[in-house]
C-alpha positions in Angstrom: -2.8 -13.2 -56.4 -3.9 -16.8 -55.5 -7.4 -17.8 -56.6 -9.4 -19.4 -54.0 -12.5 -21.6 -54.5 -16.2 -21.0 -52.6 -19.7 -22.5 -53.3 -22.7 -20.7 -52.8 -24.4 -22.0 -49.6 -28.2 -21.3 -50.6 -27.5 -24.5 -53.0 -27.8 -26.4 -49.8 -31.0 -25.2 -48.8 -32.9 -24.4 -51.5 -34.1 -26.1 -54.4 -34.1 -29.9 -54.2 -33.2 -29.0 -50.1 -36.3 -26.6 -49.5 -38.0 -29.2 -47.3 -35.1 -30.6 -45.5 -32.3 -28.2 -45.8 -28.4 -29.5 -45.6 -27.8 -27.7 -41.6 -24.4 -25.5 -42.0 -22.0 -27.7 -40.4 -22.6 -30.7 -42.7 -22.2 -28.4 -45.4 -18.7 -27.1 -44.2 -17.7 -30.0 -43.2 -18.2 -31.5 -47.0 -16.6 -28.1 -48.5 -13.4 -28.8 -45.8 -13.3 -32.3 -47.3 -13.4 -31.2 -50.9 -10.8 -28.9 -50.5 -12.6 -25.5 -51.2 -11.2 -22.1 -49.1 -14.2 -21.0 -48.4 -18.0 -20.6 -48.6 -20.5 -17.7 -50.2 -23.2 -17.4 -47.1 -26.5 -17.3 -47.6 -28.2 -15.4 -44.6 -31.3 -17.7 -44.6 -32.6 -20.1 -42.7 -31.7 -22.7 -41.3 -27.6 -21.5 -41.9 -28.6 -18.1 -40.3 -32.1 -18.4 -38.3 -31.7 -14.8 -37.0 -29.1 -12.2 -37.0 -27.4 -11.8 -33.5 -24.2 -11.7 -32.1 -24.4 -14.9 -30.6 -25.4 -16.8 -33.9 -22.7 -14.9 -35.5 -20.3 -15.9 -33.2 -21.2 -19.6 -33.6 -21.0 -19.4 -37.4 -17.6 -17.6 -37.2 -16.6 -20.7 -34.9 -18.1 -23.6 -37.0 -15.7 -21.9 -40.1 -12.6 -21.9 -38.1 -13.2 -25.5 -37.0 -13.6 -26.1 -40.7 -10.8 -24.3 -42.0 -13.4 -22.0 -44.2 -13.6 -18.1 -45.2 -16.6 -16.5 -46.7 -16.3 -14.7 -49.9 -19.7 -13.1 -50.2 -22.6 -12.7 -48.3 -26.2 -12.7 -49.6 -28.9 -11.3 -47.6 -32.7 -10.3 -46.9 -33.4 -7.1 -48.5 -36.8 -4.9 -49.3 -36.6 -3.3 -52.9 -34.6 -0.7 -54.0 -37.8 0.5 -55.9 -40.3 0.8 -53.4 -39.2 0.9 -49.9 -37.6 4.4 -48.2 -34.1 5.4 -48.2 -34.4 4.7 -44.5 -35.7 1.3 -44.5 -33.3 0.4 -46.8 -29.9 1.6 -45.3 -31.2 0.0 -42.2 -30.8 -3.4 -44.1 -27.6 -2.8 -45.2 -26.2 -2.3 -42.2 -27.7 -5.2 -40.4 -26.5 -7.5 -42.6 -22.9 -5.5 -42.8 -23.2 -6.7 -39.0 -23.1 -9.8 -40.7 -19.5 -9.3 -42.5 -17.7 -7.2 -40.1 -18.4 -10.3 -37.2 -17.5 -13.2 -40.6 -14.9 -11.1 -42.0 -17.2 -11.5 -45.1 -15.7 -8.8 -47.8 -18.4 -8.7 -49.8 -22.3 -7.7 -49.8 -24.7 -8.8 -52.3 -27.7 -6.9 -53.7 -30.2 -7.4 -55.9 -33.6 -5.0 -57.2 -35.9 -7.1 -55.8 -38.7 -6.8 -58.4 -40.0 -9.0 -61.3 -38.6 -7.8 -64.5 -42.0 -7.4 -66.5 -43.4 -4.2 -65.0 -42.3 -1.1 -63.4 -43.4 -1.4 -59.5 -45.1 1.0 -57.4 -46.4 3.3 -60.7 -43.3 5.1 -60.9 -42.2 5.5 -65.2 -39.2 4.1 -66.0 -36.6 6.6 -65.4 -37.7 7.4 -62.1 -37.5 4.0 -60.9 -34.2 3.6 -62.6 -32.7 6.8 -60.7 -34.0 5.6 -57.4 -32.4 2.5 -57.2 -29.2 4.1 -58.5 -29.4 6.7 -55.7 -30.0 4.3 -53.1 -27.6 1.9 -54.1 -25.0 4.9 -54.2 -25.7 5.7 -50.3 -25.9 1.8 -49.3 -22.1 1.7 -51.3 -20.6 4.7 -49.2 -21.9 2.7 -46.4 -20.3 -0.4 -47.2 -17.2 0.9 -47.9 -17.2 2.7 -44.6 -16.9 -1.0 -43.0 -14.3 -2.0 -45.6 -17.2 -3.6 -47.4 -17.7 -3.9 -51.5 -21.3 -3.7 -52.6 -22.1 -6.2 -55.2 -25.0 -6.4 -57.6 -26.4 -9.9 -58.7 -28.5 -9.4 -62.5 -30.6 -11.9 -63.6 -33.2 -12.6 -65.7 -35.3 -12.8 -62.8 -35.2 -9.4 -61.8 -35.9 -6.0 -63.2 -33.4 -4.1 -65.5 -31.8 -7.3 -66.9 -30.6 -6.4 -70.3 -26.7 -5.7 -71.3 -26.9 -2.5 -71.5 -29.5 -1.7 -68.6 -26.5 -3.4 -66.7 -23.8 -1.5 -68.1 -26.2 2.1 -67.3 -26.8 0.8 -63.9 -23.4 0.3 -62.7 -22.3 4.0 -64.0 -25.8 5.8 -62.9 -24.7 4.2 -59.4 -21.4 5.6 -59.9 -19.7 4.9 -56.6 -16.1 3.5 -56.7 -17.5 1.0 -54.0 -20.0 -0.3 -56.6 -19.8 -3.4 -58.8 -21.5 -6.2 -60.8 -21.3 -9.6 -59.8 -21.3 -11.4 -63.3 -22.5 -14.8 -62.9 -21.9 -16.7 -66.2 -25.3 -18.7 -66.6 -27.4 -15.2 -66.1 -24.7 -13.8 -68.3 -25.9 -16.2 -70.9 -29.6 -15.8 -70.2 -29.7 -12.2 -70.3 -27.0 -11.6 -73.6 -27.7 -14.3 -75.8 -31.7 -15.9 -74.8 -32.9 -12.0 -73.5 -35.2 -14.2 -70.9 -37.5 -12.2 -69.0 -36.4 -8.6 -71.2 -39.4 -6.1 -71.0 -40.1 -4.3 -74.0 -37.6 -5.0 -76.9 -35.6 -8.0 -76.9 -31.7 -7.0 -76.7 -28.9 -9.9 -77.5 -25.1 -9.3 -77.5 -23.5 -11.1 -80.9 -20.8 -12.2 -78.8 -22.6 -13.0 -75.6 -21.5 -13.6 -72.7 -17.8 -12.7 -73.7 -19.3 -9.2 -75.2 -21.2 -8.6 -72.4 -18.0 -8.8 -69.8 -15.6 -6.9 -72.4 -18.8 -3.9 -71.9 -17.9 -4.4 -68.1 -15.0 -3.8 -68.1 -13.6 -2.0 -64.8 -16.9 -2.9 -63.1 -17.1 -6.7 -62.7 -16.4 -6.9 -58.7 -17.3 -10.5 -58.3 -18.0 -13.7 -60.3 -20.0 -16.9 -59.6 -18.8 -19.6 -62.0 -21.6 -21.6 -63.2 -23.1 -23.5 -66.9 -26.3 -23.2 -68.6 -28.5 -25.2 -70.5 -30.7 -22.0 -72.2 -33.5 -22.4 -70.0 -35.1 -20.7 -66.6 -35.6 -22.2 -63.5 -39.5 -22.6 -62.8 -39.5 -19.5 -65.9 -38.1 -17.2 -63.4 -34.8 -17.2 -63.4 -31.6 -19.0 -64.9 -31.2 -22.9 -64.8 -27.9 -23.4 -62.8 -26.4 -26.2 -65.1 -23.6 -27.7 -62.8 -20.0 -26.9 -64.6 -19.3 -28.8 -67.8 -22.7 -29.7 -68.6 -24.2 -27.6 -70.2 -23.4 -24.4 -73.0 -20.5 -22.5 -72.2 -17.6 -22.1 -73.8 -15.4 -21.1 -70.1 -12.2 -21.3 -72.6 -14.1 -17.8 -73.8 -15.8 -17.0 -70.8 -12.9 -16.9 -68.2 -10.4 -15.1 -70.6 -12.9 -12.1 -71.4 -13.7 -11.9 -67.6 -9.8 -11.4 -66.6 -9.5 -9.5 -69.6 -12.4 -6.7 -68.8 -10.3 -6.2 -64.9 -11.6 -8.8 -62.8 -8.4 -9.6 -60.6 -10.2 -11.0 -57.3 -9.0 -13.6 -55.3 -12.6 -15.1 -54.9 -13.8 -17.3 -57.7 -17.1 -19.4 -57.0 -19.3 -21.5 -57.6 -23.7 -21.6 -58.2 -25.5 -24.3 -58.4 -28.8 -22.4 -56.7 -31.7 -24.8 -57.2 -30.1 -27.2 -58.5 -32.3 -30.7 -57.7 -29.5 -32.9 -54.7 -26.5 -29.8 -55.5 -24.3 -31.6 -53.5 -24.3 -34.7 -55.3 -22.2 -32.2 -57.9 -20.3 -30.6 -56.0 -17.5 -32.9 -56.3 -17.3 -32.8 -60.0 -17.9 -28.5 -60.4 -15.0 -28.4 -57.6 -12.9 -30.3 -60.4 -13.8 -28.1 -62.9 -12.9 -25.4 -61.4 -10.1 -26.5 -60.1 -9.3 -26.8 -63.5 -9.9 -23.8 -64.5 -8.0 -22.0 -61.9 -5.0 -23.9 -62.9 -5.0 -22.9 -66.1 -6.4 -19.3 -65.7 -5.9 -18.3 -62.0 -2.3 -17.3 -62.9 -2.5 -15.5 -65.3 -4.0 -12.2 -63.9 
C-alpha cells in the first residue's frame, strides 16, 4: 500500500499561533506546495468555527482546490469519566458529521482528564471500566459510518502508562478500537513516566517495547521527535523530526513490525513555537522515511 504524508493542523493554530492562528487555506495551500496528500483536521477554531453543513461544505471545497485528503480528525469532546453515556455519544456523532461530509476515516479520542487524580470520586477501577464501556459504544458507532475510533495517550492525560495502555485497548475490546501511537508521547510515557500516578513504570526498550506490546492495536501513528521534556509540564514537547532523541531506525521498524499497515503516516508538531517554519524540513524527513520504510509493509 502507498504511504501518504499528513501534518496535524492544530500545529497551525496553537502554540506559537494561539493569538493569530495560520486561517485554513494558507495552511493547505503551503501543505499543496510541499507536497504532502493530505492534512489531520483539527475541528477548532478558526479551521472549523462551528460545525454545519455549510462550513463543511466549504472545507471539503478548499481541500479539493488544494489537492488535500484528511487522514484523521480531532475534535471537542466532554470526558469519558464524567459526563453520561448520552452526552457523550452525542459528541461522537456530531463530529462523525464531520468525517462522513470530509471523507475523514478516522476519529480521534482522548480521556479528557489530568493524569494525577481520579475525577469525579469514582476509585480507580470504576473509572477505568467507564471509559472502556463508553468508548466501546462510541466504537460500534463509528464503525457504523465506516469510521475507526482512535485513542491519542499522553502524558497529559489519565491512564498514561504502558501497560494502562495496553489494558485499555483490550478492556475496550471492540474490533473498531485502536491506539494512535504517537512516537514523542511514546517516549514520554515508556522511558521518562512523565505525569505517571502512583508508581513510576518504564519499558527497558522504550518506545520500541512499548509498540511490540501493541501489537494488533496500533490504528494510527503521528510521527514526531522528542527532547525528554513536557510542554508547559503538561504534556510532551513536540521536537520537530531529526532534532531531538529518537532512534526512527528503531522506532518505524517496531511499529510495522507490531501490525501497523495504514496508508496514513503523519506528522505533530502541536505547540511547537512558528511550526511552520519546520515543516519543510519534518516533510523531508519523512519523506525519508517513507522511502526507506513505506515499502516494506
Amino acid at each position: 500500500m502507498t504511504k501518504k504524508s499528513s501534518i496535524g493542523g492544530w500545529a497551525y493554530i496553537w502554540g506559537g499561533y494561539s493569538e493569530s492562528p495560520i486561517p485554513l487555506e494558507e495552511v493547505l495551500k503551503k501543505l499543496a506546495d510541499l507536497g504532502f496528500d493530505g492534512i489531520e483536521m483539527a475541528a477548532f477554531p478558526p479551521h472549523l468555527e462551528e460545525n454545519t453543513k455549510e462550513k463543511r461544505q466549504e472545507i471539503k471545497d478548499l481541500l479539493k482546490k488544494y489537492n488535500l485528503e484528511v487522514s484523521g480528525l480531532a475534535a471537542p469532546f466532554p470526558s469519558p469519566a464524567t459526563s453520561s453515556e448520552e452526552e457523550y455519544l452525542k459528541a461522537v456523532k456530531n463530529n462523525l458529521e464531520i468525517c462522513i461530509d470530509l471523507e475523514i476515516p478516522k476519529l480521534r479520542v482522548d480521556t479528557n482528564e489530568p493524569p494525577t487524580q481520579i475525577p469525579g470520586g469514582m476509585d480507580y477501577e470504576t473509572c477505568f471500566t467507564k471509559i472502556a464501556s463508553v468508548w466501546n459504544k462510541a466504537a460500534e458507532t463509528c464503525q457504523n459510518e465506516g469510521i475507526k475510533l482512535i485513542w491519542e495517550f499522553e502524558p497529559g492525560f489519565l491512564f498514561n502508562k504502558p501497560s494502562e495502555v495496553v489494558r485499555m485497548v483490550y478492556k475496550v475490546d471492540h474490533p473498531n478500537f485502536s491506539v494512535l501511537f504517537d512516537s514523542c508521547h511514546a517516549y514520554m510515557c515508556s522511558v521518562v513516566a512523565s505525569r505517571q500516578m502512583g508508581s513510576k513504570e518504564t519499558l527497558p526498550k522504550g518506545v520500541v517495547q512499548f509498540a511490540h506490546m501493541l501489537t494488533g492495536k496500533i490504528g494510527h501513528i503521528h510521527l514526531i521527535d522528542s527532547d525528554g521534556t513536557l510542554h508547559d509540564n503538561e504534556t510532551s514537547t513536540h521536537a520537530p523530526l531529526g532534532t531531538g532523541l529518537l532512534n526512527f531506525d528503531e522506532i518505524i521498524p517496531a511499529i510495522l513490525d507490531a501490525g501497523y499497515n495504514d496508508q496514513w503516516w503523519t506528522i505533530d508538531l502541536c505547540f511547537w513555537p512558528k511550526a511552520l517554519d519546520v515543516t519543510a524540513d519534518c516533510k523531508k524527513f519523512l519523506d525519508d522515511l517513507i522511502k526507506k520504510y513505506g515499502n516494506n509493509k
